[in-house]
C-alpha positions as CSV (number, residue, x, y, z in Angstrom):
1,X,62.6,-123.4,127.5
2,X,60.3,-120.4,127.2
3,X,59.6,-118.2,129.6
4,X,55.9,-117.8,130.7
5,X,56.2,-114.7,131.4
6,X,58.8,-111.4,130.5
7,X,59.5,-108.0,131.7
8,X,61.6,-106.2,129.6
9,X,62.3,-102.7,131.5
10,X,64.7,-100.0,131.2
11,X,65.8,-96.1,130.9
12,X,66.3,-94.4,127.1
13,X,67.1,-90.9,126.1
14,X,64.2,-88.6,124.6
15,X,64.2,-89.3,121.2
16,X,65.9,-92.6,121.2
17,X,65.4,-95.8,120.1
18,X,65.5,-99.4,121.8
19,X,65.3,-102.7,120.3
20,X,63.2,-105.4,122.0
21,X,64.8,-108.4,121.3
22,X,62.7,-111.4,120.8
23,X,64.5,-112.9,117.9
24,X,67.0,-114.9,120.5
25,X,64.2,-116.2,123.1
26,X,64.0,-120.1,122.6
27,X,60.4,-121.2,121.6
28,X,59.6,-124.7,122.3
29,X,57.8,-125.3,119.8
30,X,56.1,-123.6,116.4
31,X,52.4,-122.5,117.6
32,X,54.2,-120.2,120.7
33,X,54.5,-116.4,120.9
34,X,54.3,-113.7,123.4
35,X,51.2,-111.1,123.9
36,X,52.2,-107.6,125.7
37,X,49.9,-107.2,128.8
38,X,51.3,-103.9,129.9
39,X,53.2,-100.9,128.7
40,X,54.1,-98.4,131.9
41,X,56.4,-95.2,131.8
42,X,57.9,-93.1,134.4
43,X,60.1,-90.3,134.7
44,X,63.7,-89.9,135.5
45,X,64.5,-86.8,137.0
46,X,63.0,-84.4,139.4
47,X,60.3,-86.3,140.2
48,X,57.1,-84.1,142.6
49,X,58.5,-80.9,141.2
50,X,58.5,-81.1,137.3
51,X,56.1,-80.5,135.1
52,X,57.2,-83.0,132.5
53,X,54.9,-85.0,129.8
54,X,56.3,-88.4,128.2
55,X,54.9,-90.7,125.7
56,X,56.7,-93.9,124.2
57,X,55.3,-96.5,121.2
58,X,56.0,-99.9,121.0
59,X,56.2,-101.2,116.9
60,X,56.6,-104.0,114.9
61,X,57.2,-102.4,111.7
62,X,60.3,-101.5,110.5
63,X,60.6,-98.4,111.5
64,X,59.7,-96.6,115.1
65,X,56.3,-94.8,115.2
66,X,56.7,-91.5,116.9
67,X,55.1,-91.2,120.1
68,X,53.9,-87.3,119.5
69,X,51.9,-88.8,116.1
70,X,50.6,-92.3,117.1
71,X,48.0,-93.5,114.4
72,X,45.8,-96.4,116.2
73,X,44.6,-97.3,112.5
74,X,48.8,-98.7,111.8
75,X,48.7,-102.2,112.6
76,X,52.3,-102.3,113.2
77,X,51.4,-100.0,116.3
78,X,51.4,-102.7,119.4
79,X,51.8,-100.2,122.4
80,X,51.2,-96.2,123.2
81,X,52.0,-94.7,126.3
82,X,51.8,-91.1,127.7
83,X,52.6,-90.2,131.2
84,X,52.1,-85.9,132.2
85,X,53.3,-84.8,135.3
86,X,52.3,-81.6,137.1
87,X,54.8,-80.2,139.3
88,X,52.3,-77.4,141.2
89,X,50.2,-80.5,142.4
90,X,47.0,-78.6,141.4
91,X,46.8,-80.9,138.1
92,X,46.2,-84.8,138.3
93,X,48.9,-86.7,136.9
94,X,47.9,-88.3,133.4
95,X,49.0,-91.7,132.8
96,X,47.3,-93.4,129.7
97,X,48.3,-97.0,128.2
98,X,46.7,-98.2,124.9
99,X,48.2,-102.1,124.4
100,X,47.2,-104.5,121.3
101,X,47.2,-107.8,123.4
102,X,45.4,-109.7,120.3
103,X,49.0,-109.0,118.6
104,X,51.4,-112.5,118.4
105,X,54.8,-111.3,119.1
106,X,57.6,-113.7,117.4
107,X,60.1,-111.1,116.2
108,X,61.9,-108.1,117.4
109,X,60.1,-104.8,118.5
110,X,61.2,-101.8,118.2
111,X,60.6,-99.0,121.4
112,X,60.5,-95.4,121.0
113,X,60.4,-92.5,123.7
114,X,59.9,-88.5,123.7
115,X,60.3,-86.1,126.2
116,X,57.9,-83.5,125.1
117,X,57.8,-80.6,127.7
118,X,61.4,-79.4,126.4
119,X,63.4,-81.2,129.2
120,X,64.8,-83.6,127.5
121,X,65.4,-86.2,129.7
122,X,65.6,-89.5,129.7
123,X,62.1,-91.9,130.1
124,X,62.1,-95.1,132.0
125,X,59.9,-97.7,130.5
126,X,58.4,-101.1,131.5
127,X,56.6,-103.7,129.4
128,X,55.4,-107.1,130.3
129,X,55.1,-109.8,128.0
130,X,53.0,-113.4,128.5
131,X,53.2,-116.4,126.8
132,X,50.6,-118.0,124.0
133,X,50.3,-121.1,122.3
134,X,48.2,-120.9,118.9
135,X,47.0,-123.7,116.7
136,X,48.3,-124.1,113.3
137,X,45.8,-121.9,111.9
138,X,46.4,-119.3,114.3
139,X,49.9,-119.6,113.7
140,X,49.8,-119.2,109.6
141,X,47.9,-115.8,109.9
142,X,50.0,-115.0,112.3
143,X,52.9,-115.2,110.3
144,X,51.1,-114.0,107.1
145,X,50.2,-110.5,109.7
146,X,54.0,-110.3,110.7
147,X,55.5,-110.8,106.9
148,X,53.2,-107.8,105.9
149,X,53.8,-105.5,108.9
150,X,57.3,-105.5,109.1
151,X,58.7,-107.8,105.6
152,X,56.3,-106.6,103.1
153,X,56.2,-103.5,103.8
């Protein structure tokens, strides 16, 4: 049975890549996918005394987008995330999150993160996924979106 809901979560080194499986999650029937709600990061190490800036992208292409270079207009692009942290306490902490929750997840993603502030640690991640049912229509363009994104392309 599908879940209604997922949280997928974990800790990956700047720079890295992490899969996202979907591929083995049992749909119940054709017209169901997932939506991502939320796309959170936070850092590893040091935390209240670094001054550290991280920023992760969630894809569906074939390839990872870089995090430094997101491009809003690639339609592959599902999530963006930035997180800058000010160790003197004199600067707000920045924490932005751009998700695409109109995007039908049925296959694999693909996470990436960077540590930009020279560092290079690690970046823990957390994304939440929620359950949708489409009609048939829905689920043709769907499929017609994914097969260019990340088949055709």
């Amino acid at each position: 049975m599908m879940k209604k809901e997922i949280l997928m979560r974990g800790q990956t080194a700047s720079g890295s890549t992490e899969t996202l499986e979907f591929s083995g999650m049992q749909i119940e029937n054709k017209n169901m996918a997932y939506m991502m709600t939320e796309f959170t990061l936070y850092p590893s190490t040091n935390i209240g005394g670094a001054n550290e800036e991280v920023c992760a992208t969630v894809t569906a292409g074939k390839t990872a987008i870089t995090p430094t270079d997101p491009d809003f207009s690639n339609e592959a692009l599902i999530g963006s995330a930035l997180l800058g942290l000010h160790g003197d306490q004199s600067k707000p902490t920045d924490s932005l999150s751009v998700v695409n929750d109109t995007y039908r997840i049925t296959q694999n993603l693909i996470l990436m993160v960077q540590e930009t502030s020279g560092a290079s640690t690690p970046v823990n991640w957390q994304c939440r996924f929620k359950a949708v049912k489409m009609n048939d229509a829905e689920m043709a363009a769907n499929n017609f979106k994914q097969y260019t994104i990340s088949d055709g392309s």
